[in-house]
VOPAGU-2260 file (C-alpha; in pm, 1 decimal, decimal comma):
REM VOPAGU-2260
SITE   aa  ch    i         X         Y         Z
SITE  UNK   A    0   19192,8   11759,3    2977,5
SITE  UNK   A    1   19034,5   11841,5    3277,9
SITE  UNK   A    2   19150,8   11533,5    3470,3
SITE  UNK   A    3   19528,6   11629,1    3310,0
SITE  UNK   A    4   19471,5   11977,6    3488,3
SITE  UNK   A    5   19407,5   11869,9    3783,9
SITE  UNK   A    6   19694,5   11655,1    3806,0
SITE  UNK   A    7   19943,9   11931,0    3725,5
SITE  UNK   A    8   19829,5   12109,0    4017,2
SITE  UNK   A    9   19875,2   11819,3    4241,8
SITE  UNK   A   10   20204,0   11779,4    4143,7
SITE  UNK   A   11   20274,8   12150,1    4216,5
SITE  UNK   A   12   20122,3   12163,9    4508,9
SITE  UNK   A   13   20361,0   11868,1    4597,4
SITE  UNK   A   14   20636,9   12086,4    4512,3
SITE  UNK   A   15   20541,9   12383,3    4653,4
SITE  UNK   A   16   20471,0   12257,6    4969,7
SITE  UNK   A   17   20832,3   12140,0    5055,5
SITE  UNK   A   18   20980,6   12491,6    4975,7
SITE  UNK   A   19   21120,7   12649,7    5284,6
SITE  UNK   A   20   20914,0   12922,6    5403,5
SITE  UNK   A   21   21008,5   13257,8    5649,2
SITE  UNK   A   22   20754,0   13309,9    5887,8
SITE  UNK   A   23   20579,3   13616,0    6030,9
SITE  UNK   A   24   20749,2   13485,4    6366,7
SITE  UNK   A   25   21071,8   13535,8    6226,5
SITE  UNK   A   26   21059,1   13922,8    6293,7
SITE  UNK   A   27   21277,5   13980,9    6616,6
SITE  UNK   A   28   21189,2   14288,6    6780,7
SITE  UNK   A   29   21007,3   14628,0    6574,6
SITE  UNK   A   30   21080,9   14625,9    6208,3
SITE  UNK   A   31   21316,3   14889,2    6037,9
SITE  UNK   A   32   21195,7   14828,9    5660,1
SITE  UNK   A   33   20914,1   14704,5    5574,8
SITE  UNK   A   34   20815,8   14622,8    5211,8
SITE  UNK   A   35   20520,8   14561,4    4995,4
SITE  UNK   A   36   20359,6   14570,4    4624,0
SITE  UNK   A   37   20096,0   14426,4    4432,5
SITE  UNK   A   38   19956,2   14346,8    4091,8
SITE  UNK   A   39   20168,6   14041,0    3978,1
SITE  UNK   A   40   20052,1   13847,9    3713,4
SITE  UNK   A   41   20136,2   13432,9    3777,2
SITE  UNK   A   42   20260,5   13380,0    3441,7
SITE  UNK   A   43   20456,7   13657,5    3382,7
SITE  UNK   A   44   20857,1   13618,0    3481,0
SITE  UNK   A   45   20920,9   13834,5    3837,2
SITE  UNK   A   46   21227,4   13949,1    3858,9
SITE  UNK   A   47   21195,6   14196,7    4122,6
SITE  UNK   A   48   21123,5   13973,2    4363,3
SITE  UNK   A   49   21491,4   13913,7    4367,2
SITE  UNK   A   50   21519,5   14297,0    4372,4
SITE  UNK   A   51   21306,4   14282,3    4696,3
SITE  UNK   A   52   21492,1   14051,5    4917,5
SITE  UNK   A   53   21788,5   14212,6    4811,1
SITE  UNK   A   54   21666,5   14515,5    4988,9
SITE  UNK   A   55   21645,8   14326,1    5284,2
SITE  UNK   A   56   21300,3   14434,8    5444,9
SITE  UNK   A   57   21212,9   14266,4    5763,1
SITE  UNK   A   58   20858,1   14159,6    5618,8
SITE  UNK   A   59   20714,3   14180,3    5258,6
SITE  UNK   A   60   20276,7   14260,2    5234,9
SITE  UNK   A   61   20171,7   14165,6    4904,2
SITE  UNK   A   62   19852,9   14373,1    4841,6
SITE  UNK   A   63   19599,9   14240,8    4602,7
SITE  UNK   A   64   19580,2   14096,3    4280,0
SITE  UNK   A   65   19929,0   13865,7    4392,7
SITE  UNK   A   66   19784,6   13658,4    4087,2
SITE  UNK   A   67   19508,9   13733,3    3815,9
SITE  UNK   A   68   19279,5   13430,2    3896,9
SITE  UNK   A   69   18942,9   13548,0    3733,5
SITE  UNK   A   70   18744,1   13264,9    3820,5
SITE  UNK   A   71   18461,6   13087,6    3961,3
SITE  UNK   A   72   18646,8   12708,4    3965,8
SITE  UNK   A   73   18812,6   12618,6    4260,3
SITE  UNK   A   74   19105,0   12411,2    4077,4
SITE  UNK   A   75   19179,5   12656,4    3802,4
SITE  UNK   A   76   19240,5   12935,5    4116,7
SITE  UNK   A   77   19482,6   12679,6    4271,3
SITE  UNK   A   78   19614,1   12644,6    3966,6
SITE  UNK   A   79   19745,3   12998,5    3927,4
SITE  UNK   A   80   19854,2   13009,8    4281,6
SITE  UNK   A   81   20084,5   12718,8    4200,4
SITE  UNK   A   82   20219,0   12895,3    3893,0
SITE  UNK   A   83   20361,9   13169,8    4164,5
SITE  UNK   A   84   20474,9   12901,5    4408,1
SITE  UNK   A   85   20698,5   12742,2    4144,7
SITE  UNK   A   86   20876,4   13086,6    4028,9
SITE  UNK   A   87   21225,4   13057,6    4142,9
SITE  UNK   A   88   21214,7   13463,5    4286,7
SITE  UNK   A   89   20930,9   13403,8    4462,8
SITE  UNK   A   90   21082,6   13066,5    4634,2
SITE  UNK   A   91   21381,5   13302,3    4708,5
SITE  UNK   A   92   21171,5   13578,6    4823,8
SITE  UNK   A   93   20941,4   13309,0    5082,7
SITE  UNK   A   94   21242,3   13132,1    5208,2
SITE  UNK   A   95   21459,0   13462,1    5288,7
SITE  UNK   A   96   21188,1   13736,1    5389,6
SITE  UNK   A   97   20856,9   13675,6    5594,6
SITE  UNK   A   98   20539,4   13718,5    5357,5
SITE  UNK   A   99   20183,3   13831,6    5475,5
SITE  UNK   A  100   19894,6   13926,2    5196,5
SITE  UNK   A  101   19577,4   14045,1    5212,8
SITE  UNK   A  102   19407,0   14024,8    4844,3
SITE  UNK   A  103   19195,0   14253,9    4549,8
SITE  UNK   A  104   18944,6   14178,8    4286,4
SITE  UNK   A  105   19149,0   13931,3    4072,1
SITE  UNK   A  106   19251,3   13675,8    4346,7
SITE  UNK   A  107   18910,2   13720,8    4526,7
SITE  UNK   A  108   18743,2   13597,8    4213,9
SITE  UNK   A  109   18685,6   13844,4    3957,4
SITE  UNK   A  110   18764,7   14208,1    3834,6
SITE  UNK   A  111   18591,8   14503,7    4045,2
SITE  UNK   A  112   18383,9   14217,2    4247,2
SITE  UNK   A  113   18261,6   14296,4    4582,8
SITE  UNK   A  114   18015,4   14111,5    4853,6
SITE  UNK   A  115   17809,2   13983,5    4534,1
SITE  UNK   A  116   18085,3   13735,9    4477,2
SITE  UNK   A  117   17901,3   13369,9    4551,7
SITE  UNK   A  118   18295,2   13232,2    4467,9
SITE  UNK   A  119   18450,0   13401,0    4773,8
SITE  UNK   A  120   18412,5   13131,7    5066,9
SITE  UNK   A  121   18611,0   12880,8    4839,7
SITE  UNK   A  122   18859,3   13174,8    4743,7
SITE  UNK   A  123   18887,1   13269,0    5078,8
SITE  UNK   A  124   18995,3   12930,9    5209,5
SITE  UNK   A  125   19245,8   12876,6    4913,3
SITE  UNK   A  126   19398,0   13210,2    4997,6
SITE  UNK   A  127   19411,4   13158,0    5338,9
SITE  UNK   A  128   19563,7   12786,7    5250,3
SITE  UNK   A  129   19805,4   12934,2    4995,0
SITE  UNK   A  130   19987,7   13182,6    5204,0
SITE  UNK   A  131   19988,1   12932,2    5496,4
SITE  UNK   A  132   19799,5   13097,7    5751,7
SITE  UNK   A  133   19772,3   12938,2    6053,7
SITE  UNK   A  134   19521,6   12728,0    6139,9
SITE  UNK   A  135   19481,2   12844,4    6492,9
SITE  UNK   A  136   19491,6   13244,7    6296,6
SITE  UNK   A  137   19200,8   13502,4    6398,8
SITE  UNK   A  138   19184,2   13528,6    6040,5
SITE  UNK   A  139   18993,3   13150,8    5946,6
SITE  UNK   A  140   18800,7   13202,8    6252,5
SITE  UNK   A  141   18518,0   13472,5    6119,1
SITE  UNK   A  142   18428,6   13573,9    5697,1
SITE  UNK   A  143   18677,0   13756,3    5533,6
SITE  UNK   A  144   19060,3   13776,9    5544,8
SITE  UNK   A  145   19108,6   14039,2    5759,0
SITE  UNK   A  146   19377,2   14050,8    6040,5
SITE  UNK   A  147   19697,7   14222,4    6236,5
SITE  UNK   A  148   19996,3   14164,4    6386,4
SITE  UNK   A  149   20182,8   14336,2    6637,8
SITE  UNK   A  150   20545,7   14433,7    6650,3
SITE  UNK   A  151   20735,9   14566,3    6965,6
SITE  UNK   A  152   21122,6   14688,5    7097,2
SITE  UNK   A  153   21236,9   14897,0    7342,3
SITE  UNK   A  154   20911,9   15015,2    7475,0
SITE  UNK   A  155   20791,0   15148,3    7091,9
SITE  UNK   A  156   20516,5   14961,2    6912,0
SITE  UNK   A  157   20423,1   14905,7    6544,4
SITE  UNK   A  158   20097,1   14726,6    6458,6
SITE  UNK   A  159   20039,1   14554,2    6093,9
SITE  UNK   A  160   19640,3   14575,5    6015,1
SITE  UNK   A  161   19518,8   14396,8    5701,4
SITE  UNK   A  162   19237,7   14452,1    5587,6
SITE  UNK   A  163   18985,5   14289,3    5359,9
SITE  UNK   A  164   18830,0   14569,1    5081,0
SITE  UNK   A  165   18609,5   14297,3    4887,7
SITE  UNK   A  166   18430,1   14047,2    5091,4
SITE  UNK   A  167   18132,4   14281,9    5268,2
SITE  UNK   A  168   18235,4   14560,5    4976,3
SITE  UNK   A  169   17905,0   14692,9    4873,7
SITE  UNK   A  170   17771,2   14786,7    4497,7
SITE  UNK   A  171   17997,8   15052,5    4268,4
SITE  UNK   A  172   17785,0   15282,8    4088,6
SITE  UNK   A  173   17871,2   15313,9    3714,5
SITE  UNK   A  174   17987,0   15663,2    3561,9
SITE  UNK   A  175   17752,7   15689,6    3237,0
SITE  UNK   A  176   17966,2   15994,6    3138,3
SITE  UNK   A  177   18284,6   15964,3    3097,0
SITE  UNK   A  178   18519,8   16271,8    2965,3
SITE  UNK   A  179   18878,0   16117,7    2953,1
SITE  UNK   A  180   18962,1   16025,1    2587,4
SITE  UNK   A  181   19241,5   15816,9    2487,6
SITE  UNK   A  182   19338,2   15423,5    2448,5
SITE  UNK   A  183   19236,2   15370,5    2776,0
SITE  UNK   A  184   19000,2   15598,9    2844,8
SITE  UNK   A  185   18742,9   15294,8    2967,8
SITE  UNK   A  186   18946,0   15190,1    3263,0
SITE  UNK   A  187   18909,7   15585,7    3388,6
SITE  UNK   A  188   18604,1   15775,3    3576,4
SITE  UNK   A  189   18432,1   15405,9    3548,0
SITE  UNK   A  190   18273,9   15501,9    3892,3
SITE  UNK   A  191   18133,2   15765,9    4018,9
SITE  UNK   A  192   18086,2   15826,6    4493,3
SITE  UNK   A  193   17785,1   15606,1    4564,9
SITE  UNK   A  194   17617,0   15801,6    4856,2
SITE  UNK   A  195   17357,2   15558,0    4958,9
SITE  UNK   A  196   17419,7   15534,8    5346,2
SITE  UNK   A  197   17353,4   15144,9    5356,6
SITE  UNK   A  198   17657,7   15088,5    5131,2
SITE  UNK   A  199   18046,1   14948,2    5289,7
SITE  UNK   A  200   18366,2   14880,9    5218,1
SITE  UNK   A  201   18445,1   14699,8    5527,6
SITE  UNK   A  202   18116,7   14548,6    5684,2
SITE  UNK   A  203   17992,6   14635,2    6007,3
SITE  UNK   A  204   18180,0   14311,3    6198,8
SITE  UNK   A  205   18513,4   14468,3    6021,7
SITE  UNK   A  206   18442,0   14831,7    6127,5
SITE  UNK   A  207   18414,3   14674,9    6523,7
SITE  UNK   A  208   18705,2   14488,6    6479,0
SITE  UNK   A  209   18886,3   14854,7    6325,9
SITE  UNK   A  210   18779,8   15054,1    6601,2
SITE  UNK   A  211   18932,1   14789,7    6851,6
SITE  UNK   A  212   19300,7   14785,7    6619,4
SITE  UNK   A  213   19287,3   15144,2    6634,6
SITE  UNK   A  214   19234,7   15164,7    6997,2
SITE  UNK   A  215   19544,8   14978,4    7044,2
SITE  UNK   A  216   19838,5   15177,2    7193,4
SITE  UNK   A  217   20043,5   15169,6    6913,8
SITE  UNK   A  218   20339,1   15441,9    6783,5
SITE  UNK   A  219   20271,7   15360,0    6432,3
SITE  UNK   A  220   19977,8   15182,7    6274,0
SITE  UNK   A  221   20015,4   15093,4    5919,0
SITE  UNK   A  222   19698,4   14970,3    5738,7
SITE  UNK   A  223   19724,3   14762,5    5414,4
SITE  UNK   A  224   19450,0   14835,8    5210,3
SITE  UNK   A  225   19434,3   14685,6    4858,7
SITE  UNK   A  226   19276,3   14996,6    4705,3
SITE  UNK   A  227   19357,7   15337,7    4759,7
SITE  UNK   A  228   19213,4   15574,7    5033,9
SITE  UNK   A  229   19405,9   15915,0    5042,4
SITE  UNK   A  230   19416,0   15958,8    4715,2
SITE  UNK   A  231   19214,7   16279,3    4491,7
SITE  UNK   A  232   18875,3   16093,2    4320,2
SITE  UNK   A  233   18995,1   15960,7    3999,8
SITE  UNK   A  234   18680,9   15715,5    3884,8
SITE  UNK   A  235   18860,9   15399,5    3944,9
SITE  UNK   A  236   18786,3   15155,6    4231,8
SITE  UNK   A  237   18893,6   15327,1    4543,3
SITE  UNK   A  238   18760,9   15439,3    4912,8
SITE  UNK   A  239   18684,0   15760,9    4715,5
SITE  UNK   A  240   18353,7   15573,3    4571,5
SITE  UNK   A  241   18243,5   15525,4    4905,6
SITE  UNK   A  242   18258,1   15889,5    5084,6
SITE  UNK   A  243   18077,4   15782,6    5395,3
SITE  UNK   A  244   18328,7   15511,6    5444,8
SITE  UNK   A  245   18620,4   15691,5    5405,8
SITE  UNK   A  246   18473,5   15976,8    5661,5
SITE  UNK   A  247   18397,6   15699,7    5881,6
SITE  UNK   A  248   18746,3   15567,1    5870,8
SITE  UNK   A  249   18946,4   15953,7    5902,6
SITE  UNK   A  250   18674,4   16014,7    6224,6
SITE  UNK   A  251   18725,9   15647,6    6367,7
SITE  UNK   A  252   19110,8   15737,1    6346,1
SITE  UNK   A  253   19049,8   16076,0    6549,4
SITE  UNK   A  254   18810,6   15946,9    6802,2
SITE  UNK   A  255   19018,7   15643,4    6917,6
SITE  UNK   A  256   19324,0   15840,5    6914,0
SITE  UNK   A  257   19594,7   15624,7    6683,9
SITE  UNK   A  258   19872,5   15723,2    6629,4
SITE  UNK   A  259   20104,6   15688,4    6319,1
SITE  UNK   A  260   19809,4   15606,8    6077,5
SITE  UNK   A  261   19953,4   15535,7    5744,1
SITE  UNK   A  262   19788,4   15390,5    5427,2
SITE  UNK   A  263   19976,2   15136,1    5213,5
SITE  UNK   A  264   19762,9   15058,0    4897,9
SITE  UNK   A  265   19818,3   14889,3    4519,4
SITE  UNK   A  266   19550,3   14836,7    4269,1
SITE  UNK   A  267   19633,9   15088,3    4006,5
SITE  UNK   A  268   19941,8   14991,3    3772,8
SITE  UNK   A  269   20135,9   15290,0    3896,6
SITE  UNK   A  270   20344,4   15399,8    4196,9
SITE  UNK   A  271   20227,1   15718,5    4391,1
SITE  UNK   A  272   20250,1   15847,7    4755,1
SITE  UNK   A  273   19946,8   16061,4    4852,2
SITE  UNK   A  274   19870,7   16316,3    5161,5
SITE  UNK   A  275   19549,4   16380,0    5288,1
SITE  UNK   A  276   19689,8   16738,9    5472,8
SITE  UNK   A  277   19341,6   16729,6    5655,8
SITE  UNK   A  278   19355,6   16396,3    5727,8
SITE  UNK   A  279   19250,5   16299,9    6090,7
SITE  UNK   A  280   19386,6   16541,6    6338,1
SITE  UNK   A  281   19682,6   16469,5    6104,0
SITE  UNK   A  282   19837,3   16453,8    5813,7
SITE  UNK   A  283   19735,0   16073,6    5651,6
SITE  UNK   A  284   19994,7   15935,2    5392,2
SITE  UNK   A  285   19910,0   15641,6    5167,5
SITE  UNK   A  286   20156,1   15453,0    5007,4
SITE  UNK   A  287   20028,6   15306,4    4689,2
SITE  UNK   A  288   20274,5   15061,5    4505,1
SITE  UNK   A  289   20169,3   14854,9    4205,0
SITE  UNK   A  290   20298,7   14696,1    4040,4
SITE  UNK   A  291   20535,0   14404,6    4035,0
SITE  UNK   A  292   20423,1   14266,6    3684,9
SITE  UNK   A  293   20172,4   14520,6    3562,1
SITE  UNK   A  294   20175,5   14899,0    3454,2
SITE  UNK   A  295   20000,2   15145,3    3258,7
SITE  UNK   A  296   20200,5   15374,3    3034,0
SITE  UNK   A  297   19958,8   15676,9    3218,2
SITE  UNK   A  298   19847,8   15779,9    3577,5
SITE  UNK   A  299   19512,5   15988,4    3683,3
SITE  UNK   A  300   19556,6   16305,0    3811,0
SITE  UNK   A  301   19589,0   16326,4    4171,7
SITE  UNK   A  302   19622,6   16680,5    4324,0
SITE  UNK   A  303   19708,1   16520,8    4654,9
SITE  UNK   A  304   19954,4   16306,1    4535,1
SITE  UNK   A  305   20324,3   16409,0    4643,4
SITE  UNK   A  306   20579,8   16425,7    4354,4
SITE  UNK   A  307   20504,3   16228,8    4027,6
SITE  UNK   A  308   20345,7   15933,5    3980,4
SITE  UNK   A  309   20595,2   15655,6    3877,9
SITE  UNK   A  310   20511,4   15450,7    3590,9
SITE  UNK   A  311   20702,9   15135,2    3598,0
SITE  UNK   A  312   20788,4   14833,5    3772,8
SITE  UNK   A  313   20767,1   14946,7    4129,2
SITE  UNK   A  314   20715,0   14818,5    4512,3
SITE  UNK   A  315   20748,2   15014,2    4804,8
SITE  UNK   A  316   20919,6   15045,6    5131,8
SITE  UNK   A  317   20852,5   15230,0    5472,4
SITE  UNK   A  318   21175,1   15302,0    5641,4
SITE  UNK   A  319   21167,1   15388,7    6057,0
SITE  UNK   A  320   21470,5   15520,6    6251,9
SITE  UNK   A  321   21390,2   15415,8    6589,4
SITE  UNK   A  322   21641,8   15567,6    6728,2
SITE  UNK   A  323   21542,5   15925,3    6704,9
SITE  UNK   A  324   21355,4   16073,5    6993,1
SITE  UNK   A  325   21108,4   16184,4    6713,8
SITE  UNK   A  326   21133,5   15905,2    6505,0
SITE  UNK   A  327   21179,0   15934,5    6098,7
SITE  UNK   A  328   20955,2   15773,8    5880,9
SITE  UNK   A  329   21060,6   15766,6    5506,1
SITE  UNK   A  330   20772,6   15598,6    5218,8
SITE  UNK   A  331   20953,7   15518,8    4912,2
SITE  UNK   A  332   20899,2   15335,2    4592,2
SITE  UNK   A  333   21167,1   15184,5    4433,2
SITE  UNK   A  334   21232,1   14992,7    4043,3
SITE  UNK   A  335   21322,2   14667,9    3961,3
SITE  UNK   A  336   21668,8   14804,4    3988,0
SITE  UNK   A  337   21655,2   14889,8    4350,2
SITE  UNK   A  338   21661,5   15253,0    4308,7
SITE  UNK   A  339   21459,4   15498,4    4503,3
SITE  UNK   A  340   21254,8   15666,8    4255,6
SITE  UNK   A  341   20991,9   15847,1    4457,6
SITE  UNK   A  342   21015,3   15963,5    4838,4
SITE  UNK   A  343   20797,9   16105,0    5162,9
SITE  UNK   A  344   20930,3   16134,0    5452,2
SITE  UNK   A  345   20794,3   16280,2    5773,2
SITE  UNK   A  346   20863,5   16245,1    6135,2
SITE  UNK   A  347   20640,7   16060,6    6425,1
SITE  UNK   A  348   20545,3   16369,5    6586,9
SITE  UNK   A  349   20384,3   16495,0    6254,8
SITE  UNK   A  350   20132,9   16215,0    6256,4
SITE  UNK   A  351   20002,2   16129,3    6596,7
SITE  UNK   A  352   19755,1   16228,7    6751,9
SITE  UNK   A  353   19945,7   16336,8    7058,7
């Protein structure tokens, strides 16, 4: 059986690899629309993806969990990667739109895992492989699958910064006491802020890396994130569990001066778009869309979320008009029907620094 298995994948693989694909280079100039979402489950039938290149984005981020892998054995990963590569919308949606990830717990190896993970160098290569990351890529040069990319048109400049929420992720701290009740009343307040100092989401080679991104002298930085940051503390996995992080990250933002620092996030099963109003000098949106196969029939309360949450087949877009002196921003989250169902917008001026 195992032998059989192994086979299949071969033969996938085969298939997969002579599908056309879009690349990053593809983007002419400073992108208009850009478009992302996570939580897709491989076997599941994905529809929207169709839904997505007919909203014509200039690039598409897939943000964690892009399949439900939950494993420790190499082939059976590969396996569930192939299962995505062979879906007709997601051939469509590689050949027509350019497609950069960064991942979450279930395709780094298993649910909630952080640095503990002894899977995650053989993930991290099959990832990498998978979404055809160059060889030559800053991103197979050092641990973890971290990276940017920069984007640039009549003297205004948007920089792409992925970032990698699981490979030096330190220890969650369990929530004995829980006081949600309700069918799924386990998935919520299952952590509680773990204050220990020595404790990171990003690692301390990350972090420099950050600081140098951030330093960059961009209009607009948008940072993919595959679990939420300016979101109110609602028990799940999030930069919320990690305080000192998070204030590292808002002062980091202030002290190198970036502009146009906004969040985009998945993770959760529901669509939301939250406002840290304190932020970093600034107001700090996040974005969180998720997701393109799964949803929860419930949200957490958020008191800094904008709007209602949105509870159903969702990804999200960030529209700019460049062509304002003050440039409009717009963060919306749209169905499976192409229909804008939740909306921010704000202006460039509102979110820099200066």
């Amino acid at each position: 059986m195992l032998k059989f298995l192994i086979l299949v994948v071969a033969m996938q693989i085969g298939c997969a690899a002579k599908a056309p694909v879009k690349g990053i280079d593809a983007v002419q100039g400073i992108p208009d629309r850009i478009a992302f979402g996570s939580c897709a489950r491989s076997i599941k039938p994905q529809p929207i993806l169709n839904t997505i290149v007919d909203a014509e984005p200039d690039l598409f981020v897939y943000l964690g969990d892009n399949i439900y892998g939950d494993t420790r054995l190499a082939f059976l990963m590969r396996a569930k990667y192939e299962q995505l590569a062979i879906k007709k919308p997601f051939k469509r949606l590689r050949s027509n739109v350019p497609v950069l990830s960064i991942w979450d717990d279930h395709d780094y190896g298993g649910n909630d895992d952080g640095a503990e993970n002894t899977f995650k160098t053989t993930s991290e290569k099959i990832f990498l492989d998978f979404w055809r990351v160059p060889l030559d890529s800053e991103r197979r040069k050092r641990p973890g699958i971290y990276g940017h990319h920069i984007f640039e048109e009549n003297g205004r400049k948007l920089q792409l910064v992925l970032l990698d929420t699981r490979y030096f992720r330190g220890k969650l701290t369990k929530n004995k006491r829980r006081d949600i009740k309700g069918p799924n009343a386990k998935f919520r307040r299952r952590y509680k802020p773990n204050a220990r100092p020595n404790q990171t989401v990003l690692g301390e080679a990350q972090w420099v890396w950050l600081e140098e991104r951030l330093k960059e002298d961009a209009d607009v930085t948008i940072i993919a994130s595959s679990t939420q940051f300016a979101h109110a503390y609602n028990g799940l996995e999030s930069w919320n569990n990690f305080p000192a992080e998070k204030a590292r990250m808002l002062k980091l933002i202030q002290e190198t001066g970036a502009n146009g620092v906004i969040f985009t996030s998945g993770d959760v099963h529901w669509g939301e778009i939250s406002r840290e109003p304190k932020g970093a000098g600034y107001p700090i949106y996040d974005i969180t869309s998720s997701g393109l196969t799964q949803v929860h029939d419930w949200a957490s309360s958020n008191k800094k979320r904008v709007g209602k949450a949105l509870k159903e087949h969702n990804f999200g877009v960030i529209d700019f008009n460049w062509k304002h002196a003050d440039p409009e921003i717009c963060m919306r989250l749209l169905d499976i029907k192409g229909k804008i169902r939740r909306q921010a917008c704000t202006t460039l001026s509102e979110i820099s620094a200066h």
